[in-house]
C-alpha positions as a printed NumPy array, in Angstrom:
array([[  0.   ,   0.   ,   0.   ],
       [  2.829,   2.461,   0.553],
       [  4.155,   1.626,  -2.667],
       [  1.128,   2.77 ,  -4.034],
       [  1.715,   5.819,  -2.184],
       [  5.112,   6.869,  -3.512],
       [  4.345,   6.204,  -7.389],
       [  0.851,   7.829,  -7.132],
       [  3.077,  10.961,  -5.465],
       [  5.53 ,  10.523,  -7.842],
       [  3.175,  11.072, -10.893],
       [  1.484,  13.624,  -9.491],
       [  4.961,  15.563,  -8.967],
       [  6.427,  14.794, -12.22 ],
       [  5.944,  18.112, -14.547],
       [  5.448,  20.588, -11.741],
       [  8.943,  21.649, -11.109],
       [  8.526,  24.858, -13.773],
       [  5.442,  25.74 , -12.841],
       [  4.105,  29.094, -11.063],
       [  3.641,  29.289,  -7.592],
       [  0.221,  28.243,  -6.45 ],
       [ -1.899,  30.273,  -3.593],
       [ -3.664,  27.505,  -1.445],
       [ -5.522,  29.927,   0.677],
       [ -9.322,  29.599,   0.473],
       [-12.082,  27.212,   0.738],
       [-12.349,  23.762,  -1.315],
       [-14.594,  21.147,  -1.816],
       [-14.136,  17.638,  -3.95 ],
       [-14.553,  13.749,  -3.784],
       [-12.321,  10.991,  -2.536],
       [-11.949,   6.989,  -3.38 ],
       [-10.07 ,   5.169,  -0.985],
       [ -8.909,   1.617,  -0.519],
       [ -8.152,   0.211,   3.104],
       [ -6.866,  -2.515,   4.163],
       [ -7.05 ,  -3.6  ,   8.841],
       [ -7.42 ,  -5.933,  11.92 ],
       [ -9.968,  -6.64 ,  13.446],
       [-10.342,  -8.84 ,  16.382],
       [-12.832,  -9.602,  19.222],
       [-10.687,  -8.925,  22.542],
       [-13.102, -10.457,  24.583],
       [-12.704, -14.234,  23.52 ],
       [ -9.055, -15.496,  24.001],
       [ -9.907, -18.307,  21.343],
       [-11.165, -15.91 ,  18.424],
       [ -8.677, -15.105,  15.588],
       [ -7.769, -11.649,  14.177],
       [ -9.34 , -10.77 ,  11.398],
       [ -8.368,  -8.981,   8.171],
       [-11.222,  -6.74 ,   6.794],
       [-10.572,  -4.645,   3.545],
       [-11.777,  -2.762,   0.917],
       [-13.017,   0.27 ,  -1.017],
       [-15.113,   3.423,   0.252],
       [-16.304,   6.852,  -1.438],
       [-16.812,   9.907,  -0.259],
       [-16.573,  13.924,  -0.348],
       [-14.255,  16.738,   1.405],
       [-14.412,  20.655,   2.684],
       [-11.665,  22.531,   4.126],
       [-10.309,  25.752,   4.781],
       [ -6.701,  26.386,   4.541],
       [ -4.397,  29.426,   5.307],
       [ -0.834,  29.85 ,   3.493],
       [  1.869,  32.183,   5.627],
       [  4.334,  34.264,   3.57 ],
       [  6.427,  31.42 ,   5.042],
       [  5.161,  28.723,   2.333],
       [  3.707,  27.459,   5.523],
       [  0.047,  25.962,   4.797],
       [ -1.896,  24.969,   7.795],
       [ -6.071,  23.813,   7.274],
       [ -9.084,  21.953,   8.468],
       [-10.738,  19.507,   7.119],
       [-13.873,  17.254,   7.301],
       [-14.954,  14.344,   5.291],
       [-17.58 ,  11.827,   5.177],
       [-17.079,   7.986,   3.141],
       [-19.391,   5.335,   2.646],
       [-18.477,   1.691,   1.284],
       [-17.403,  -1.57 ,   3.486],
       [-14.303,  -2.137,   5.15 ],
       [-15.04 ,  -5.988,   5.918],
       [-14.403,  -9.523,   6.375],
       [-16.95 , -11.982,   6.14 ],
       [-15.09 , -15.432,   7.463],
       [-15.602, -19.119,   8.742],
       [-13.863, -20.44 ,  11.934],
       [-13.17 , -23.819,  10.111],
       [-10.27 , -21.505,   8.494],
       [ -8.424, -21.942,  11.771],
       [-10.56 , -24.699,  14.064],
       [-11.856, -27.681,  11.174],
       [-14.5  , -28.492,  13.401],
       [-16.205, -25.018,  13.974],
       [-19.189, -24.233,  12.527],
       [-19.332, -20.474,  13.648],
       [-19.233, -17.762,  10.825],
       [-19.601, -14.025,  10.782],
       [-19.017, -11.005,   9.287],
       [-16.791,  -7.495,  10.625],
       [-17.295,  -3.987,   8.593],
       [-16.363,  -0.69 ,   9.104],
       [-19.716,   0.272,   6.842],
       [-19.188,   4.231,   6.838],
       [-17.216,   7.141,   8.454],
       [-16.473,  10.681,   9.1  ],
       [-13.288,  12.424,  10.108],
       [-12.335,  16.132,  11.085],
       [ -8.598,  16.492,  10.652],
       [ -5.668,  19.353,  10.776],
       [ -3.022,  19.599,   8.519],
       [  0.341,  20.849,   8.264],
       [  2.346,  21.646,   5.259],
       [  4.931,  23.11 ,   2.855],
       [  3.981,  24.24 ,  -0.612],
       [  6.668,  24.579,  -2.996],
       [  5.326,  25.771,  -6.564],
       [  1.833,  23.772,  -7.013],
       [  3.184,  21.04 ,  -5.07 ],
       [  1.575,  20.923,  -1.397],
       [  3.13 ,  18.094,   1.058],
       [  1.619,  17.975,   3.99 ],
       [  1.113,  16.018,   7.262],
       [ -2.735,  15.407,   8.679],
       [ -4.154,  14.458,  11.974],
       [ -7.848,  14.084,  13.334],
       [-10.315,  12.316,  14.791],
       [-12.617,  10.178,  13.205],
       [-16.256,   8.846,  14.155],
       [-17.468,   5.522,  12.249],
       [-19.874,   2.677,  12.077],
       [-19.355,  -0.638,  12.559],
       [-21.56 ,  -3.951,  12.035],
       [-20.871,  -7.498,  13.413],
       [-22.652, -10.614,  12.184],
       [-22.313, -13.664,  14.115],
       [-23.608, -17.146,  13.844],
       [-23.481, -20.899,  13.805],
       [-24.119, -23.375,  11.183],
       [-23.604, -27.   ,  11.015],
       [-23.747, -27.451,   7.504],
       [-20.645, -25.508,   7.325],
       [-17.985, -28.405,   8.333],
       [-19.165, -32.269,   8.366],
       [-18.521, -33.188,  11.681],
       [-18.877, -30.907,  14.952],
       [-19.573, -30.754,  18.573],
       [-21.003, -26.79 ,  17.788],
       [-24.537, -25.124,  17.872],
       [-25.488, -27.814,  20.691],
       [-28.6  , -25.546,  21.829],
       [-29.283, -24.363,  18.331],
       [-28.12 , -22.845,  15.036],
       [-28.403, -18.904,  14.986],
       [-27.298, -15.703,  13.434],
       [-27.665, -12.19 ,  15.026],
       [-25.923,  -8.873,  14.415],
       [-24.912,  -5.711,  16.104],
       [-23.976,  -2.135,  15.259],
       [-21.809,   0.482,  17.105],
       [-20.334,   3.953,  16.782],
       [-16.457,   4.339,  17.359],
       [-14.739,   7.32 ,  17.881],
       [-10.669,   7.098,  17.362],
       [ -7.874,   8.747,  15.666],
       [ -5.843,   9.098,  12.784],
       [ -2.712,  10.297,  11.61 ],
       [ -1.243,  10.826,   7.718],
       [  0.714,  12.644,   5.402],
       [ -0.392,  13.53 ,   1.675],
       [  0.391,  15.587,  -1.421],
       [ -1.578,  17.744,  -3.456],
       [ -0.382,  19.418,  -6.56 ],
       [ -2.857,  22.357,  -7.899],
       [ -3.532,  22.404, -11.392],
       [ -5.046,  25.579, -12.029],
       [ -6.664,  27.887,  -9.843],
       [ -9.622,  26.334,  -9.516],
       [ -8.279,  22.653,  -9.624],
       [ -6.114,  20.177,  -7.469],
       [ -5.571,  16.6  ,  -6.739],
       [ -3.768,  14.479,  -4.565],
       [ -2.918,  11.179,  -2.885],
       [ -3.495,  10.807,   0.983],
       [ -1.764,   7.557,   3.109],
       [ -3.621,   7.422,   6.852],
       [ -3.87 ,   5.105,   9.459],
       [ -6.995,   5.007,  11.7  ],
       [ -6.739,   3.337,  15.171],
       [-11.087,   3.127,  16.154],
       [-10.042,   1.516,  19.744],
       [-12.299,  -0.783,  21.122],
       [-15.988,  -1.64 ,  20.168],
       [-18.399,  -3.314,  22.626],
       [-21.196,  -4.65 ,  21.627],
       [-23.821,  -7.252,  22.442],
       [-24.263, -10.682,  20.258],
       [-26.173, -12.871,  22.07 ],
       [-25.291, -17.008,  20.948],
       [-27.484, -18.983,  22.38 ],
       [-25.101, -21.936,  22.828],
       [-23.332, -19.803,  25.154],
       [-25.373, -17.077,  26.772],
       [-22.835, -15.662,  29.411],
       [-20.326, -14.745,  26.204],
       [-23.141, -12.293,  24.986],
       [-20.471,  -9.206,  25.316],
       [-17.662,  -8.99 ,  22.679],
       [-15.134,  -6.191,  22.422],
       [-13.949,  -5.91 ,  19.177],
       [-10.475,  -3.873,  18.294],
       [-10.275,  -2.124,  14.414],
       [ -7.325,  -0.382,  12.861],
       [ -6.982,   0.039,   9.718],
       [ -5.071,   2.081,   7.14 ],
       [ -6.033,   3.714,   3.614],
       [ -4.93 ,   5.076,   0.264],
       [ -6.822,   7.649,  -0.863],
       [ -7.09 ,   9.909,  -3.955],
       [ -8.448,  13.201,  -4.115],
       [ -9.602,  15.632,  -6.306],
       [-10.577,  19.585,  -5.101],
       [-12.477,  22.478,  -6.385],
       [-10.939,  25.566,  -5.088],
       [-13.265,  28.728,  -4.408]])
């Protein structure tokens, strides 16, 4: 994923170098597609395995940002994406005999960040922190048609689900080159840490495990395009 970083970066960069100087101060608004890949793993049960949820999300932008005669560019930032972060997996991947399945997503999300950079001719590196606020959804259940022989489900075969708002933080770096003075795009690596999730999913086979605390980190490429007012 960081490769993708540094040759995204690098083709934005390439053919600046002679161009004017660009003003970011102002207000901008644009779209974002990002691709993340995480862990995610319930903390509560010593026997469940981490999982590895992934994918793709969309989503918009608005900032502010103010430019110092320094070259110094400091913002703000907030942004809301929608798509699935997720796993769906079968516990006969790691126990043969389990017929549990289930499903972890990070379904949708919204960050407010700060950012901190140096603009040198349209090119804008920069470094970003925030705080962001997302759902998540957890499936759980148990089916014995999954494996052919098994001591699980021995009350009954069941599925149930749960949702729950995190709030955690993230930290990243990016580049933006401006193309006009209207236009800009960019690239954007972040990681997101969303802490711990608890949430209720109640298995009848084992009513006093009913509370799970699930863990989710994750990080992201994302690409960016602005409209500068």
């Amino acid at each position: 994923m960081k490769a993708l970083v540094m040759s995204t970066a690098a083709l934005l960069l390439s053919g600046t170098a002679a161009a004017a100087p660009a003003n970011w101060e102002g207000r901008y608004m644009g779209v974002q597609a990002s691709h993340a890949e995480g862990k995610s793993q319930d903390r509560s049960n010593a026997n469940a395995s981490e999982k590895s949820p992934r994918g793709f999300t969309g989503g918009v932008q608005a900032g502010r940002t103010w430019q110092f005669d320094s070259n110094v560019v400091t913002g703000i930032e907030g942004s809301l994406a929608i798509g699935s972060i997720d796993r769906d997996w079968k516990d006969r991947e790691h126990h043969p005999h389990s017929p549990y399945y289930g499903k972890d997503a990070v379904t949708r999300s919204g960050s407010v960040n700060l950012m901190l950079g140096y603009a040198v001719g349209p090119v804008l590196p920069y470094l970003t922190t925030g705080v962001t606020v997302a759902r998540q959804e957890y499936t759980l259940g148990c089916d014995t048609s999954l494996v052919e022989k098994t001591n699980g489900c021995r009350v009954a075969e069941f599925e149930t689900g749960a949702r729950h708002v995190s709030t955690g933080v993230n930290v990243g770096a990016g580049v933006l080159v401006r193309f006009n003075e209207r236009l800009s795009a960019g690239v954007e690596y972040r990681y997101t840490n969303l802490g711990s999730s608890p949430v209720q999913l109640h298995d009848p086979n084992y009513p006093d495990a009913a509370r799970r605390s699930f863990h989710t980190d994750y990080s992201s490429v994302t690409l960016k395009m602005n409209y500068h007012f």
